[in-house]
Each structure stands twice: as structure tokens, then as C-alpha cells.
C-alpha positions in Angstrom: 0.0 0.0 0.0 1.0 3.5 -0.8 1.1 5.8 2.5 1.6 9.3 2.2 2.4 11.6 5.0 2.4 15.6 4.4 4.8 17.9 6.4 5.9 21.7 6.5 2.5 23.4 6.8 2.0 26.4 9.1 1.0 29.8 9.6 2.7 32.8 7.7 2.3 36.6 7.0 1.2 37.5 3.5 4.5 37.2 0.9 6.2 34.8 3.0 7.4 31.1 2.0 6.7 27.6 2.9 8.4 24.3 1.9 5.8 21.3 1.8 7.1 17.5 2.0 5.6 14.5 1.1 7.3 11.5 1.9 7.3 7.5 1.7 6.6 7.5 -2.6 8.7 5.9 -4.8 10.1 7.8 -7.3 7.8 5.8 -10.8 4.8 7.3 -9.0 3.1 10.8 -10.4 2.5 12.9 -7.7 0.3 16.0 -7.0 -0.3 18.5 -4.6 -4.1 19.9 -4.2 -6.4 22.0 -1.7 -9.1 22.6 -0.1 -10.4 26.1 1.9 -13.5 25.9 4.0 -16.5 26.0 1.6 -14.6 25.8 -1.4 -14.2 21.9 -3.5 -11.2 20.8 -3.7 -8.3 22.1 -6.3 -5.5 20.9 -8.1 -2.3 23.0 -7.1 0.2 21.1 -8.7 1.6 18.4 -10.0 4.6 16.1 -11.5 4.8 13.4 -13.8 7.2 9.7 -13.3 8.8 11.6 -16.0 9.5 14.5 -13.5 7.2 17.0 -16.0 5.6 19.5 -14.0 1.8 21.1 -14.6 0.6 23.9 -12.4 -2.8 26.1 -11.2 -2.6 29.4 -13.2 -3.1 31.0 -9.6 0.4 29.6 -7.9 2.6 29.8 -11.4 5.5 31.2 -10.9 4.8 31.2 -7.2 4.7 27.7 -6.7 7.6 25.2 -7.8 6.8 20.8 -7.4 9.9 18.9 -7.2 10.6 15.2 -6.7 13.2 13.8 -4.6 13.6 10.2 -6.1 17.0 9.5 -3.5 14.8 10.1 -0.3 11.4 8.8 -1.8 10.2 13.0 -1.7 8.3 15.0 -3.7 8.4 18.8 -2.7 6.0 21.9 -3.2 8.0 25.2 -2.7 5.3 28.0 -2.0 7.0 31.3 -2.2 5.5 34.9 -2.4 2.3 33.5 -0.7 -1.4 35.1 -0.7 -4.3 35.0 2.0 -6.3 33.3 -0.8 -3.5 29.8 -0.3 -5.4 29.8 2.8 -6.1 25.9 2.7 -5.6 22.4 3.9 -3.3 20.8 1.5 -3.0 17.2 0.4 -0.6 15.3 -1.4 -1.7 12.9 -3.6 -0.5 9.6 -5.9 -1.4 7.7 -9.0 0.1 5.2 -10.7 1.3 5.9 -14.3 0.5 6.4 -16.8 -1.5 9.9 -15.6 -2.3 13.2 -17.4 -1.5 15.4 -14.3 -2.5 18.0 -16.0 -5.9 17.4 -15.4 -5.6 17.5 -11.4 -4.7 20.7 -12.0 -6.9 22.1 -14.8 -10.0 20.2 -13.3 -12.7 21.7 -10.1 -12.7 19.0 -8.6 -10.1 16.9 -10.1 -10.6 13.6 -11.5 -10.2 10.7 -9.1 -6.9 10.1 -7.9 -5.8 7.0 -5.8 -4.0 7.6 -2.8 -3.8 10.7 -0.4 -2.6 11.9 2.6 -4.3 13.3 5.5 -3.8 17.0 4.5 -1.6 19.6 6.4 -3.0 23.1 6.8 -1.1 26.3 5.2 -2.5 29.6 6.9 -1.6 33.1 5.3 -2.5 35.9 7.0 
């Protein structure tokens, strides 16, 4: 069984940075990242191919950077210059391949995806 466990969520003022982690994936996985604010459905923020190809929301690009980390089993969502509106519980997410990841990230909601972890909140104020 796939587990996934988030880390690196917090609270920070408005145009500050946060470094999410998701560990225990191996690297042929494809791998997203996706959230949910209070009333809202869930979104697709970003994600990465097994081919390492990235696909992101137009509201994080070039805010938002996914990475994998195939030596320590890690996939990594650096969230610079960061908004009120990234206000959300955040949840990393795994499929095998082959996936179009680009539509977890064009699609409200996005289409079903197989394994997820229990979220970690991100709180911009």
C-alpha cells in the first residue's frame, strides 16, 4: 500500500514562503499536490509526472515550484511569495502511471486520484 504523509504546513504573513514534504513515494509514482479552503471543492495546485514533467494552477505559477526527490522517496512543493487566498488544507496525492497530471490541475474538482494523505494546513495571514 501506498502511505503518504504531508509535512511543512504552518501559519505565515502575507508574501512569506513555505516548503511542503511528502514522503514515503517511490520515485515511478506521479505525484500531486491539491487543496481545499472551507466552503470551497477541492483544487489541483500542482503536480509532477514519473517523467518528473511538472503542470501547475494558473493562480500559484510562478509562485509555486513541485519537485521530486527520487534519493529520499520525496516529492516537494515550494510556495514562495504566498497570498491570503492559499489559505487551505493541503493534500498530497498519488497515482500510478500512466497519468495526465495536468488534469488534477486544470479540473474543479479533479478527476479521481488513488492515494492521499491526510492533508496539512497552510494559513496566510
Amino acid at each position: 500500500d501506498v502511505q503518504l504523509v504531508e509535512s511543512g504546513g504552518g501559519s505565515v504573513q502575507a508574501g512569506g514562503s513555505l516548503r511542503l514534504s511528502c514522503t514515503d513515494i517511490s520515485g515511478t509514482y506521479c505525484m500531486g499536490w491539491l487543496r481545499q479552503a472551507p466552503g470551497k471543492e477541492r483544487e489541483g495546485v500542482a503536480a509532477i509526472d514519473s517523467d518528473g514533467i511538472a503542470s501547475y494552477a494558473d493562480s500559484v505559477k510562478g509562485r509555486f515550484t513541485v519537485s521530486r526527490d527520487n534519493a529520499n522517496n520525496t516529492v516537494n512543493l515550494m510556495m514562495n511569495s504566498l497570498k491570503p487566498e492559499d489559505t487551505a488544507m493541503y493534500y498530497c496525492a498519488a497515482d500510478s502511471p500512466p497519468q495526465d497530471v495536468r488534469l488534477w490541475v486544470w479540473y474543479v474538482p479533479p478527476p479521481s486520484i488513488s492515494y492521499w494523505g491526510p492533508g496539512t494546513q497552510v494559513t496566510v495571514s
